[in-house]
N, C-alpha and C positions, 0 to 999 in steps of 0.2 A: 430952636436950641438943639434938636436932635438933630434934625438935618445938617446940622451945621458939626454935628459928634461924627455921623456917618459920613461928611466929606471928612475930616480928619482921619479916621479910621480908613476910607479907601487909600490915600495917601500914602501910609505906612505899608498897608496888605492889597497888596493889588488884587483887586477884585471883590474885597471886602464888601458889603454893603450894602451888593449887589451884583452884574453880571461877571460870574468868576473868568477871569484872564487861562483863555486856554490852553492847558499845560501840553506838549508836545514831548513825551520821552526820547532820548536818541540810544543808542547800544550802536558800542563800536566795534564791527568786527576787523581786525588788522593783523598781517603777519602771513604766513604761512599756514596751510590747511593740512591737519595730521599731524603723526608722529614727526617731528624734525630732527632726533635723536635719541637714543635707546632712553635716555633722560629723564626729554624733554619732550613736552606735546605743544604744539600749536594752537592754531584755531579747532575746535572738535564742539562737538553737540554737549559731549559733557560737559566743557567751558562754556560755549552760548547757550547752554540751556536756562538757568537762574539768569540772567541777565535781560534774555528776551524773556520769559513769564512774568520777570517785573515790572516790564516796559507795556506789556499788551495786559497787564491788570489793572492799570489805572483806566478804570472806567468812564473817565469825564475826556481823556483824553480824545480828540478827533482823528487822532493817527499817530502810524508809530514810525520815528525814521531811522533808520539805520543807515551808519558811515559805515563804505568797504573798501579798503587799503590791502590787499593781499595777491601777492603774484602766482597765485594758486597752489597746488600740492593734493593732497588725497582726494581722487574722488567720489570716495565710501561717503567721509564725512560732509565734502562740499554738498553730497545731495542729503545727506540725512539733516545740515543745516536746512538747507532749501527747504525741505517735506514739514521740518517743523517750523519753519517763517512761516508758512502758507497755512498750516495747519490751525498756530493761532491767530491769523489773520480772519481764516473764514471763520473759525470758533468765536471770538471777540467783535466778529464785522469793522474791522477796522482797516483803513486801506493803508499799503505804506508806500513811503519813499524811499526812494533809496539814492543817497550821496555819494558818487564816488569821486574816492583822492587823487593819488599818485598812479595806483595801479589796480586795474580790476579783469584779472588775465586768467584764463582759464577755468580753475574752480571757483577763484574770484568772480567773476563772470556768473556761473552757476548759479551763486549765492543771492546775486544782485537781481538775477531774472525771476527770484522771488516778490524783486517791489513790483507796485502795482505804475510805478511812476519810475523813470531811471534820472540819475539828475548828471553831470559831469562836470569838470572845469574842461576849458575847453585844449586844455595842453596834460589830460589825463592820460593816460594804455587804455585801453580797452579792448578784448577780442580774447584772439587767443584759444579757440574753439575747438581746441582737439584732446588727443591724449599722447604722453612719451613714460620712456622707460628706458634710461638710460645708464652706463656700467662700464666697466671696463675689462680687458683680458688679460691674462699674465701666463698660458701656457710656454710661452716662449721665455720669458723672465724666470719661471722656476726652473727651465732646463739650463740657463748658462751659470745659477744659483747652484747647481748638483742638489735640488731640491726633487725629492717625488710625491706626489702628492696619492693619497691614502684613503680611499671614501667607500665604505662599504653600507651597501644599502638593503632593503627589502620594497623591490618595486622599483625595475628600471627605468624608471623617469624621474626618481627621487634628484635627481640630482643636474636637470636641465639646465644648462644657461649657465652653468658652474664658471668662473669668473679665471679658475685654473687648468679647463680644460679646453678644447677645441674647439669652435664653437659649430654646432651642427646643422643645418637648413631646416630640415622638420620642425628642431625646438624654437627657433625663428620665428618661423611659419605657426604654431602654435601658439606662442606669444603676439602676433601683428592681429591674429584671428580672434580673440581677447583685446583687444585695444580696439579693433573695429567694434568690436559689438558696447563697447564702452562711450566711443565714441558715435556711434545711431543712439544711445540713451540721451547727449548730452543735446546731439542735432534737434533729438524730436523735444527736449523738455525746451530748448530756445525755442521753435518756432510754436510750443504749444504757450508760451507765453507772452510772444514776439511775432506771431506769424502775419496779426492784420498791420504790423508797422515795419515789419522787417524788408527790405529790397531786393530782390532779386539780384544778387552776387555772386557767383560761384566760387569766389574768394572767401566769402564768411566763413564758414564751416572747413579752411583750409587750415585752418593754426596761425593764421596771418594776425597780429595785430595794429589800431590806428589809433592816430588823437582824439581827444573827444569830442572834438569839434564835427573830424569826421564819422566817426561811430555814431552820430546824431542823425546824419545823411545817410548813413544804412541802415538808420531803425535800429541798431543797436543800444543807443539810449533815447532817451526823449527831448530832451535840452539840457542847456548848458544853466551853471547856475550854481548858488549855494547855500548852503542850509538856514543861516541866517536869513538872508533876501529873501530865496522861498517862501518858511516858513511863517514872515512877517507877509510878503505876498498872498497867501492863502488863508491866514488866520488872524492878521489883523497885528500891526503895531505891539500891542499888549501881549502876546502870544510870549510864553516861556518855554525855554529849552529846560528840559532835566535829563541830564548825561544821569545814565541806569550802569554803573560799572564803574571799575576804574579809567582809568587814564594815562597809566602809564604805557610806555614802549614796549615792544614784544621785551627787547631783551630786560629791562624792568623788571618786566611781571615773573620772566624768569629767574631772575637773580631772586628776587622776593618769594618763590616758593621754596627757597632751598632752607627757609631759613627754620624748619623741622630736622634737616640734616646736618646742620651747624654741631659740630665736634663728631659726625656720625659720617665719614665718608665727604667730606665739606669738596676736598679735591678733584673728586673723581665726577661729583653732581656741577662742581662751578667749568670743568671742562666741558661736561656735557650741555651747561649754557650756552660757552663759548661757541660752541662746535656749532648748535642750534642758530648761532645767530650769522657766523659765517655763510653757514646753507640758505638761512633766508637772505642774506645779502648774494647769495650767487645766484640765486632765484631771482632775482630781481635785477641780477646784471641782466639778465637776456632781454630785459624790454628800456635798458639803456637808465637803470633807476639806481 
């Protein structure tokens, strides 16, 4: 009679009864990394922070996976993600995976060399290993304007790389020597993560990015594969996914925070969406997405 209560009861509650079916949290990181507009912020620590400490507090958990869809952008944030993926991974001992979508390109990339495991589809981006900082000039366009441009400062470097003025070699040279050293941060945290699987390529670390098929064969990911398959792969049939977050699309989540500003500025916050989502969409033209 009881035995025959406790198969009923597993039936209903999986795992009920006896061996509980092992929960698998996912946290989805997607979109662009940082500020996207005076607005609007992206992917940032203060966004994944509550997301991952709920995923890597479930105790019974065997691991924690993280989806990453993002064609990079800040890389303050990209690593201050990374530092705290790792951080509660070794606090928690828990190993992670990590799924990548569409695109996992530069700070994306960054993010991802957090898991302990990299997963891809095999028509994914991946790569992407460098740093840019790009802009444009108009000294010539305010002079056929009859425009003179006005900027008075304290501390003549206040005003390098001025987008209205001429542009100088030094402040170049200053700026490229800053992106280098940004870029040896980014070389040594892949191969300190990546180093016993990574290939020998002189192309990695160039900005170059490949499919995932081929990122596999540079030690850039580990296999191809998906989260479903995997995870039933490694934890057994029974195994459940709990998505820790929402769900919706970058531009979603942004239309959805505006709604504090609703009769307060509604116009000004719903362009600064707009605007947000354009950039990540141009973000993403560059790797054909």
């Amino acid at each position: 009679m009881i035995q025959n209560i406790v198969e009923s009861v597993r039936q209903i509650i999986p795992g009920a009864g006896g061996e509980a079916a092992p929960i698998i949290p996912v946290v989805r990181l997607a979109g662009a990394i940082g500020k996207v507009s005076r607005l609007q912020s992206g992917l940032s620590l203060a966004t994944m922070a509550g997301p991952l400490n709920k995923a890597f507090a479930i105790k019974s958990a065997p691991a924690v996976a993280l989806i990453v869809d993002s064609p990079g952008g800040s890389p303050v944030q990209s690593h201050l993600i990374f530092k705290r993926i790792r951080a509660l991974a070794e606090e928690k001992e828990k190993p992670v995976l990590v799924f990548v979508e569409d695109v996992c390109a530069s700070g994306g990339y960054m993010i991802a060399c957090a898991g302990d495991e990299i997963i891809v589809d095999e028509a994914s981006i991946v790569g992407s290993i460098g740093v840019v900082s790009a802009g444009f000039g108009f000294p010539e366009a305010i002079k056929k304007l009859g425009v003179e441009r006005r900027v008075y400062t304290a501390g003549e470097s206040k005003v390098i790389l001025d987008p209205f003025q001429p542009e100088k070699e030094a402040d170049v040279e200053r700026l490229k020597a800053i992106q280098e050293e940004i870029h040896e941060l980014f070389i040594d945290l892949v191969k300190g993560r990546r180093g016993d699987v990574l290939r020998e390529d002189p192309d990695i670390f160039s900005g170059l990015f490949w499919s995932g098929k081929k990122a596999v064969s540079l030690g850039l990911a580990d296999r191809t594969g998906d989260l479903r398959s995997v995870v039933e792969e490694k934890f057994g049939k029974k195994a459940r996914i709990k998505v820790i977050g929402g769900g919706r699309s970058p531009f979603a989540r942004r239309m959805f925070g505006l709604g504090p500003r609703i009769g307060e500025g509604l116009g000004e916050a719903l362009t600064g969406a707009i605007a947000a989502e354009l950039e990540e969409r141009a973000l993403r033209a560059r790797f054909g997405r």
